[in-house]
C-alpha positions as CSV (number, residue, x, y, z in Angstrom):
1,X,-4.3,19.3,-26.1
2,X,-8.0,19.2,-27.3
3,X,-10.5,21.1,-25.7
4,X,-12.7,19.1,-23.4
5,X,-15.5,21.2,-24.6
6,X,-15.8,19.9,-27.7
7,X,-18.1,17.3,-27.8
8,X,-20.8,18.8,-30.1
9,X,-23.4,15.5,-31.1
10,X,-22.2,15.1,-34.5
11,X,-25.7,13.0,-34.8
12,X,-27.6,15.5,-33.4
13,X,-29.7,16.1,-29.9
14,X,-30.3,12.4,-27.8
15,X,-29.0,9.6,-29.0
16,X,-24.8,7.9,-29.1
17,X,-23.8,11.5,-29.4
18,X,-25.2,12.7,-25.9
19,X,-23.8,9.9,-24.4
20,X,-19.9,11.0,-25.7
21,X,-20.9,14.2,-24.8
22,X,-21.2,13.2,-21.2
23,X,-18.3,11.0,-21.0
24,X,-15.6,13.8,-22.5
25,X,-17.3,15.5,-19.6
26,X,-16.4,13.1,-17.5
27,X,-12.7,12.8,-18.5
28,X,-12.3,16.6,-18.4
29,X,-13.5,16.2,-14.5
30,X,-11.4,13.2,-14.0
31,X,-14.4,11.8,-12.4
32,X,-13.5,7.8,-13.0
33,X,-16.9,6.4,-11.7
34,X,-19.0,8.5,-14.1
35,X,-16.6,7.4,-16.8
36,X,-16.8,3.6,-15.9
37,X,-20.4,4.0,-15.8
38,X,-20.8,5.4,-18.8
39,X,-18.6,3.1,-20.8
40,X,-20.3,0.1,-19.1
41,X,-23.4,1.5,-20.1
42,X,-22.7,2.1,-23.9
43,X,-20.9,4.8,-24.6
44,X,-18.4,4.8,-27.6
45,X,-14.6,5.9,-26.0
46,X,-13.4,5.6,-29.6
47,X,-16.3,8.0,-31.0
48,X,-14.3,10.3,-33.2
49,X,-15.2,13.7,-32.1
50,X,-15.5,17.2,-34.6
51,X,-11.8,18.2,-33.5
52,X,-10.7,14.6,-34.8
53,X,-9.8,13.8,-31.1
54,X,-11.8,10.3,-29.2
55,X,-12.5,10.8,-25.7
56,X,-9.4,8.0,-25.2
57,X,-7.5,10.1,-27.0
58,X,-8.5,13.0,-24.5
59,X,-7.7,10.6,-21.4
60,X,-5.0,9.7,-22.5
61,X,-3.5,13.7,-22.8
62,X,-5.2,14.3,-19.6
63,X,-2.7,11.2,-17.6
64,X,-4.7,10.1,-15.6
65,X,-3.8,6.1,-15.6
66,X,-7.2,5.6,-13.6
67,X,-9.3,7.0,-16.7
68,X,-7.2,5.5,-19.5
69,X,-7.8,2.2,-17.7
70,X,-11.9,2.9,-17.9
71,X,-11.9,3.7,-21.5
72,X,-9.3,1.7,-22.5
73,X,-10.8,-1.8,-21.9
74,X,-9.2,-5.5,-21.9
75,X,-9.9,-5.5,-25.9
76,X,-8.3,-2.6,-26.9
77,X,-5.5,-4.1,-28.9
78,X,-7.9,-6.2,-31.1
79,X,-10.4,-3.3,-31.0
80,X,-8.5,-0.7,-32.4
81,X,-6.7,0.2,-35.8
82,X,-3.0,0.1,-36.0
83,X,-3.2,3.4,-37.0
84,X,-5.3,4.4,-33.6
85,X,-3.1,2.6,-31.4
86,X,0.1,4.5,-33.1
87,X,-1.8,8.0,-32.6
88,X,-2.2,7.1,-28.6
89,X,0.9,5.7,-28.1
90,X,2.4,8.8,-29.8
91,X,0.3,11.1,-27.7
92,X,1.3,9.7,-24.4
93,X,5.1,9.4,-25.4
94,X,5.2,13.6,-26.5
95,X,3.5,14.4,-23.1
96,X,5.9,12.2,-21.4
97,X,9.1,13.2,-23.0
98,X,8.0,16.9,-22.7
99,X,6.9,16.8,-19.0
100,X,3.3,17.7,-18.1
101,X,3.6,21.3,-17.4
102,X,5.9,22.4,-20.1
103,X,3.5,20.7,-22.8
104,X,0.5,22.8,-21.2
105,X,2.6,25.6,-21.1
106,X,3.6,25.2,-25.4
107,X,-0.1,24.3,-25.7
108,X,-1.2,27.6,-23.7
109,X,1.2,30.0,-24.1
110,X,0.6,30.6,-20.5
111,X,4.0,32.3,-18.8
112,X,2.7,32.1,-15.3
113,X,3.5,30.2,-12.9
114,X,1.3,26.9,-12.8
115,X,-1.1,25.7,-10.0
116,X,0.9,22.2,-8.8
117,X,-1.0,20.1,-6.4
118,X,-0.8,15.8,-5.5
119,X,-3.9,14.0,-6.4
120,X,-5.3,10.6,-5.8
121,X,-5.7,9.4,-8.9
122,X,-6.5,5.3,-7.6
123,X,-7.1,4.3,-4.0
124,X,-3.5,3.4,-3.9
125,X,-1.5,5.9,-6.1
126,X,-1.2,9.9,-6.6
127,X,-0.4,12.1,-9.2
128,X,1.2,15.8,-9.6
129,X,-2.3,17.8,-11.0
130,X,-1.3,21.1,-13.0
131,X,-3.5,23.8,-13.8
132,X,-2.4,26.6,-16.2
133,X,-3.9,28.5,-18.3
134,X,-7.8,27.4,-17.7
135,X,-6.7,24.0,-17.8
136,X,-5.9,21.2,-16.1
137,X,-3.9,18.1,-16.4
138,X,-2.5,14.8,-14.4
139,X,1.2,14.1,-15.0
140,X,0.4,10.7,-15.0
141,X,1.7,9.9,-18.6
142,X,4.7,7.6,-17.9
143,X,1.9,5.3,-16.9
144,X,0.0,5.7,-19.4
145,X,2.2,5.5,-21.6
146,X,2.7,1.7,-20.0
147,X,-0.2,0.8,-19.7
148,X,-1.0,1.3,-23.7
149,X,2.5,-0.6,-24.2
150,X,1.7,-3.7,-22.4
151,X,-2.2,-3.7,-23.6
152,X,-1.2,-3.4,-27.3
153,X,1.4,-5.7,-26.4
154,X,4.6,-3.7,-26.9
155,X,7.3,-4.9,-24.7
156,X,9.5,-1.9,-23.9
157,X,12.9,-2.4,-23.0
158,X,13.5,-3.2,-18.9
159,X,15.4,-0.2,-18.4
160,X,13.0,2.1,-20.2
161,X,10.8,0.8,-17.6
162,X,12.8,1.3,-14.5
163,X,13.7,4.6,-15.5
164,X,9.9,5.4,-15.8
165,X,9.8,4.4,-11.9
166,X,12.1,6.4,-10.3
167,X,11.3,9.0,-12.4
168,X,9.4,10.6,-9.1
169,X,10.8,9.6,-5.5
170,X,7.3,8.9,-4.5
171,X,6.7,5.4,-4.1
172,X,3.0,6.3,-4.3
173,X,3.7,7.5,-8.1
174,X,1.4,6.5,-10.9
175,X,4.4,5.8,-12.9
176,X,5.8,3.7,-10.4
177,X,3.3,1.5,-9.7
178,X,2.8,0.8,-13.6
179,X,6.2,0.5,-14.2
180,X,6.0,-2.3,-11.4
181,X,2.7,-3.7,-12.8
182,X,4.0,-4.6,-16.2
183,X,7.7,-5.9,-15.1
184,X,6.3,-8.3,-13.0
185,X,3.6,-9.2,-15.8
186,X,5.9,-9.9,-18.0
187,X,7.1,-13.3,-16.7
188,X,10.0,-14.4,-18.7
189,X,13.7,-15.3,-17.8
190,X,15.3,-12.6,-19.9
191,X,13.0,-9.8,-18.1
192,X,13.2,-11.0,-14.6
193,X,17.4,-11.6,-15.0
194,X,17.3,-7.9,-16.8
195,X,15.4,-6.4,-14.1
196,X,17.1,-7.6,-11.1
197,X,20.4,-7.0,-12.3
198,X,19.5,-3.8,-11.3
199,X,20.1,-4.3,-7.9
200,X,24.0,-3.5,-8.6
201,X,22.7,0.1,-10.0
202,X,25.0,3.0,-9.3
203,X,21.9,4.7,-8.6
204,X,20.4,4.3,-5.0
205,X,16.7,5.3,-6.5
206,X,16.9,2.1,-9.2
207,X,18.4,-0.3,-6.6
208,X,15.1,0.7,-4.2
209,X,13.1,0.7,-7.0
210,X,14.3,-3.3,-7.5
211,X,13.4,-4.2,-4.4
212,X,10.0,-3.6,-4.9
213,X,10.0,-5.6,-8.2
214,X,11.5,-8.7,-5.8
215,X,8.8,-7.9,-3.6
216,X,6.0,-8.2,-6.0
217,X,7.5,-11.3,-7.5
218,X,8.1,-12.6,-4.3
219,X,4.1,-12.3,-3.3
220,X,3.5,-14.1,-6.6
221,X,0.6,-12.9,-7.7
222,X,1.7,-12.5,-11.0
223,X,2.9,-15.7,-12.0
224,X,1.3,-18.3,-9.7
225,X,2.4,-21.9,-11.6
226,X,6.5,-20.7,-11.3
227,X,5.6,-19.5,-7.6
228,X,8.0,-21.7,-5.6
229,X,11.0,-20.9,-7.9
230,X,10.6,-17.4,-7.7
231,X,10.1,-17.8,-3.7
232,X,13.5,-19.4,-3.8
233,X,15.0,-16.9,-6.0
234,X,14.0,-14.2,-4.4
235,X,15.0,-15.3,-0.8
236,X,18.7,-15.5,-2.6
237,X,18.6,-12.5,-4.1
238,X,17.7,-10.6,-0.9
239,X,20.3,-12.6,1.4
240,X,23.0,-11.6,-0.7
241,X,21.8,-7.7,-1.7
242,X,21.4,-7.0,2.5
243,X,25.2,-8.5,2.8
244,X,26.2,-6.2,-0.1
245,X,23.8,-3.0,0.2
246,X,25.8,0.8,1.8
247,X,23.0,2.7,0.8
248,X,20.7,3.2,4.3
249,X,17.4,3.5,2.7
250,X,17.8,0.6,0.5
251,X,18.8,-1.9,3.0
252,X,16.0,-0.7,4.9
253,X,13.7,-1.9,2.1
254,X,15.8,-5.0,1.3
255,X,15.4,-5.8,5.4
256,X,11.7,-4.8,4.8
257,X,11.2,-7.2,2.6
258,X,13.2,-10.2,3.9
259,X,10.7,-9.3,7.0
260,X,8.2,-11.1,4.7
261,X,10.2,-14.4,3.2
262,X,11.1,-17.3,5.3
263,X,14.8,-17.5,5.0
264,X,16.3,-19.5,8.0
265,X,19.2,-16.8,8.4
266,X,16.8,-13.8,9.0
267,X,17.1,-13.7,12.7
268,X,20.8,-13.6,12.6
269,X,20.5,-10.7,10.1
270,X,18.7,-8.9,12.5
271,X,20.8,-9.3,15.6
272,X,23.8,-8.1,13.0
273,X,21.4,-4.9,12.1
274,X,20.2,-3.9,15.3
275,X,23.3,-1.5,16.2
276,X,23.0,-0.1,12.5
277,X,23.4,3.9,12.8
278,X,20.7,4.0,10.7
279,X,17.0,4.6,12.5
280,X,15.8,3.4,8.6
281,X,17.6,0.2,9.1
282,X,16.7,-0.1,12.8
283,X,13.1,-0.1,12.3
284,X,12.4,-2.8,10.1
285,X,15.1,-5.1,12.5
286,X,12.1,-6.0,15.0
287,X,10.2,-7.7,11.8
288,X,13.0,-10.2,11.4
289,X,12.0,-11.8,14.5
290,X,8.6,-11.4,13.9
291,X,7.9,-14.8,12.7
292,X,5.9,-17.9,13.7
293,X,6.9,-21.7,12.8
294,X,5.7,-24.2,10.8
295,X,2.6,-26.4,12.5
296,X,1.7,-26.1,16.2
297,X,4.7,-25.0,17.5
298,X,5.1,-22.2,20.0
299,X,7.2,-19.2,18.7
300,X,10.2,-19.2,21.2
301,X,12.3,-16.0,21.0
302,X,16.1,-16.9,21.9
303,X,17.9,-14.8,24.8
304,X,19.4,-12.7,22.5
305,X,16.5,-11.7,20.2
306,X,14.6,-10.6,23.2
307,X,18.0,-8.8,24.3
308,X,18.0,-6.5,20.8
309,X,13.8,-6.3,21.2
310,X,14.5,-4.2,24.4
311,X,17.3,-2.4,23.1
312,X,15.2,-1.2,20.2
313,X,12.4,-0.2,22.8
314,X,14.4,1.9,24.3
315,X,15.9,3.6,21.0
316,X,15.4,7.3,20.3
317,X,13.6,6.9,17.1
318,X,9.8,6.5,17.5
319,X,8.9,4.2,14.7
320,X,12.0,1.7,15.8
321,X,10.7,1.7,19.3
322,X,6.7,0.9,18.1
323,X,8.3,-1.7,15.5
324,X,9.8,-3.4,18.3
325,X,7.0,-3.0,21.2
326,X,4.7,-4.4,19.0
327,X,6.8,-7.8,18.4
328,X,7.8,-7.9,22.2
329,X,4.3,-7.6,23.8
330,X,2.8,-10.2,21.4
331,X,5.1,-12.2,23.6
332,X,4.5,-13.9,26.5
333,X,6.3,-11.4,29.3
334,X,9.3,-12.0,31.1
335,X,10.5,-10.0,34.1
336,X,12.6,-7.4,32.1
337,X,10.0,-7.3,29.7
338,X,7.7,-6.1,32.6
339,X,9.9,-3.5,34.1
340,X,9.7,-1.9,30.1
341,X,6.0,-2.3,29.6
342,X,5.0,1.2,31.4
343,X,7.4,3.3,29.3
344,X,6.2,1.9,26.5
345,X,2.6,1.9,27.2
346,X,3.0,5.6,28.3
347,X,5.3,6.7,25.7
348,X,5.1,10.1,24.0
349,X,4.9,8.7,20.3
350,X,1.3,7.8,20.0
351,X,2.2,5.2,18.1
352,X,4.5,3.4,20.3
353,X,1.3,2.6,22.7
354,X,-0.7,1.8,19.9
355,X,1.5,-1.4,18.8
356,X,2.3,-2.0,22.4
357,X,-1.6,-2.5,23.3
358,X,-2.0,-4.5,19.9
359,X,1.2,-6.4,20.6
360,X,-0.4,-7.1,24.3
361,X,-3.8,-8.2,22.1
362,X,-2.1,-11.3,21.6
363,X,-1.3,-12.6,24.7
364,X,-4.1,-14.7,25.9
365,X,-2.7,-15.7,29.3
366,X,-3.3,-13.7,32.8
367,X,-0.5,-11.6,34.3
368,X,-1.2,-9.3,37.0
369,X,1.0,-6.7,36.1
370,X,-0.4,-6.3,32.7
371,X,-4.0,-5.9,33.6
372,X,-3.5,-3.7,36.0
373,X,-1.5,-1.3,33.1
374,X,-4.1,-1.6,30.9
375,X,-6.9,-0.9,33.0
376,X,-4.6,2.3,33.6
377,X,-4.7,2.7,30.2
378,X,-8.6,3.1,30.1
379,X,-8.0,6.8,30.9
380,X,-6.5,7.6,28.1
381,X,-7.7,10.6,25.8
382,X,-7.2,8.3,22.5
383,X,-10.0,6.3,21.6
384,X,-7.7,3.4,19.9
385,X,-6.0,3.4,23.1
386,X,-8.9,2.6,25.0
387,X,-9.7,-0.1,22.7
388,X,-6.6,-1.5,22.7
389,X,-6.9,-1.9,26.5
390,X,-10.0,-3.3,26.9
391,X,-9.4,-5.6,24.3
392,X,-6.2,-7.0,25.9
393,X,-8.5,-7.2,29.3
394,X,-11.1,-9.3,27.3
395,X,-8.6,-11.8,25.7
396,X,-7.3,-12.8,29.7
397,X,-10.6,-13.1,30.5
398,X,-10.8,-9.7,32.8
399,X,-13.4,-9.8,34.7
400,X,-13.2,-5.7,34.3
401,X,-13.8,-6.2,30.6
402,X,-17.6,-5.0,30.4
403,X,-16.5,-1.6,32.5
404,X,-13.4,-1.3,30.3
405,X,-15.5,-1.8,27.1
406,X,-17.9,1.1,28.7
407,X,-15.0,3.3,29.0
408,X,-14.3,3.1,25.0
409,X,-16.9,5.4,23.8
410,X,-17.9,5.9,20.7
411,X,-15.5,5.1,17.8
412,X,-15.8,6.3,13.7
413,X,-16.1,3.9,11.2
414,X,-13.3,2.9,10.9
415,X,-13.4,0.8,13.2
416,X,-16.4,-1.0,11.9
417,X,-14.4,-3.9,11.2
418,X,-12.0,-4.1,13.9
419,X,-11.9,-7.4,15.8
420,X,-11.3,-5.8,18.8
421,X,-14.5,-4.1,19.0
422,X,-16.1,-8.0,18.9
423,X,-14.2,-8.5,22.6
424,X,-16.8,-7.6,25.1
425,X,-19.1,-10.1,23.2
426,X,-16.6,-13.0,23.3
427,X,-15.5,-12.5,26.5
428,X,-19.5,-12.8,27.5
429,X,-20.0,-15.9,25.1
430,X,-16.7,-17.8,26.8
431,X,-18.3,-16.9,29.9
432,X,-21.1,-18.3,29.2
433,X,-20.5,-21.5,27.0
434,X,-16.8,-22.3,28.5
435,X,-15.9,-22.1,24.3
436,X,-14.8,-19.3,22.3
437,X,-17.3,-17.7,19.8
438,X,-17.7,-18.1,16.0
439,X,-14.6,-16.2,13.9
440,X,-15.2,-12.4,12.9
441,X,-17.0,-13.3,9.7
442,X,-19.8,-15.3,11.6
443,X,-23.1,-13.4,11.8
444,X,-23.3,-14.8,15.0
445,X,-20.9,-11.8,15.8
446,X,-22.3,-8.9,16.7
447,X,-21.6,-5.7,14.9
448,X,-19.2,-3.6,16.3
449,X,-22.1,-1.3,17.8
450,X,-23.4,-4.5,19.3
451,X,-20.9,-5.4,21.1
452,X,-19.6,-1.9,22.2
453,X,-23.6,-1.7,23.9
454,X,-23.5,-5.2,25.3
455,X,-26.3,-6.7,23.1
């Protein structure tokens, strides 16, 4: 591995040599805004440096996907030599093959233990960092080594690519999420037939690591003109995995994602899950029912879906019981449901009141029995549960809503664009004009601070 430190200015003080200077600076620090920045600004990420190394060169032995993307470019195939693109590719596949920390320790000769610790290395994905030796690198190179593939248009085989994503069991993992990126780039018959056939994977890890490439495809953002096929195929596919599946956690994902297609057998797959032994299976039952039709039409949950929704309230797994209070109290409440309400909103996962006061968001009409529970709830020690209750008094027109919005307090930014904070005002404005009030992205709106002081 080079040594970030060399960056003399072959061309002297000031000048494009400064400039690569800074940006091998910036690599070494993993510091992806300065890089950007730089790049954007003029600085040469092929500059051949006095070791014979480029600062792309250096990103790429440092893996991190995140500054191999800023340096890298969308031109980089036509940009740079064969000969270039070879040395990188070659790079990226020795520090893959070889593993992060037993490359730094051939490089170093360092016998101690190393310094391991999970970075963010995007907004949405992390990375194992190792330090050894006085030096640092990302064990982000399966990605890299991807990303370099697909931009200089090297198609590696499909199952090189799935193995690269389940290399780690994180689903957060660089390598995943490139190995994902490029499978569902590539939009050809022979990839997407290659690729799913993984689904009948000895190995648990592949088949869950298939689901997510159904997912993707499924979303269709990457091939939008073939979107209705793949809508179709993908619906199939999952039907007939979550008949087939043994493995817990991957039927948990395959009934996560048929949560989000609109196959007309879903809510009869989740009556048939709803006993599963699993809690991983029995949490993502609730979203099967979650659903609304077509047009105008009210959602109508059937006897028996509302049945299995209070079963799964009651269940002793906190994440099943918030995935199902949150589907239940978006509905309008039947007497049962009423008798339920107060364990929910008072249950000891946090999280279970949470979605139950979101869930109760919803519902526009008044019941007595509900406002008087959430104007309990106004005494709770959790900000977002004093939210959540006020709001739900503002949507059936309360007319405790401006003391319950007084009893919120003040709330971090992150709930500067919360909708919920906007309910005080629209409650006022239907008040006043008989109408409800512009949508949230109307300036009209107040901002959250606004509305929380009654402006």
């Amino acid at each position: 591995m080079t040594d970030p430190g060399d960056a003399d200015d072959a061309d002297g003080a000031g000048g494009a040599g400064d400039a690569v200077a800074v940006l091998c600076a910036a690599v070494a620090a993993y510091d992806q805004e300065a890089a950007e920045a730089l790049v954007e600004a003029g600085a040469d990420p092929d500059r051949v440096l006095p070791d014979g190394s480029t600062p792309l060169l250096r990103a790429v032995e440092g893996g991190s996907r995140a500054m191999v993307t800023a340096l890298l470019g969308h031109d980089a195939r036509l940009r740079l030599p064969e000969a270039e693109r070879g040395r990188l590719l070659d790079a990226a596949r020795r520090w893959y093959g070889a593993g992060a920390e037993a490359e730094l320790r051939r490089l170093t000769g360092v016998a101690d233990p190393a310094d391991v610790a999970w970075v963010t290395d995007s907004e949405y994905e992390t990375v194992p960092e190792i330090a050894l030796g006085g030096r640092r690198v990302r064990a982000g190179h399966g990605a890299v080594l991807t990303d370099l593939e697909w931009a200089f248009r090297i198609l590696a085989p499909v199952a090189e690519l799935v193995a690269r994503g389940v290399r780690s069991p994180r689903t957060d993992h660089v390598d995943r999420n490139a190995a994902l990126y490029v499978l569902n780039s590539r939009v050809s018959a022979q990839t997407w037939g290659q690729a799913v056939a993984f689904r009948h994977d000895p190995d648990p890890l592949r088949r869950a690591f298939v689901v997510d490439v159904v997912r993707y495809r499924m979303w269709g953002w990457a091939d939008t003109a073939h979107a209705g096929w793949y809508e179709k195929e993908c619906d199939r596919i999952l039907v007939e995995w979550e008949a087939e599946e043994t493995d817990a956690d991957v039927l948990g994902r395959v009934l996560e994602a048929l949560g989000e297609a609109e196959v007309p057998t879903r809510e009869a797959i989740g009556l048939r899950r709803a006993g599963h032994p699993d809690p991983g299976v029995r949490r993502w039952v609730p979203g099967l029912f979650d659903w609304w039709p077509s047009g105008d039409a009210p959602r109508v949950l059937s006897p028996e879906v509302r049945r299995a929704l209070r079963e799964l309230c009651r269940d002793e797994n906190g994440a099943v019981r918030a995935e199902a209070a949150g589907v239940l109290a978006a509905e309008e409440p039947q007497e049962e449901d009423l008798a339920l309400l107060p364990d929910l909103l008072w249950d000891p996962d946090p999280e279970v009141v949470r979605r139950t006061l979101r869930g109760l968001g919803s519902v526009t009409r008044g019941v007595p029995e509900v406002a008087e529970l959430l104007v309990r709830c106004l005494d709770s020690d959790d900000p977002d549960v004093r939210l959540g209750a006020a709001h739900g008094l503002a949507v059936r027109d309360d007319p405790r809503t401006p003391q319950a919005y007084a009893k919120v307090g003040p709330l971090g930014p992150e709930y500067e664009h919360d909708h919920r904070t906007d309910g005080l005002w629209r409650w006022k404005w239907r008040n006043a004009t008989g109408r409800d009030g512009p949508g949230p992205g109307s300036r009209l709106v107040p901002t959250a601070v606004e509305a929380r002081r009654g402006d």
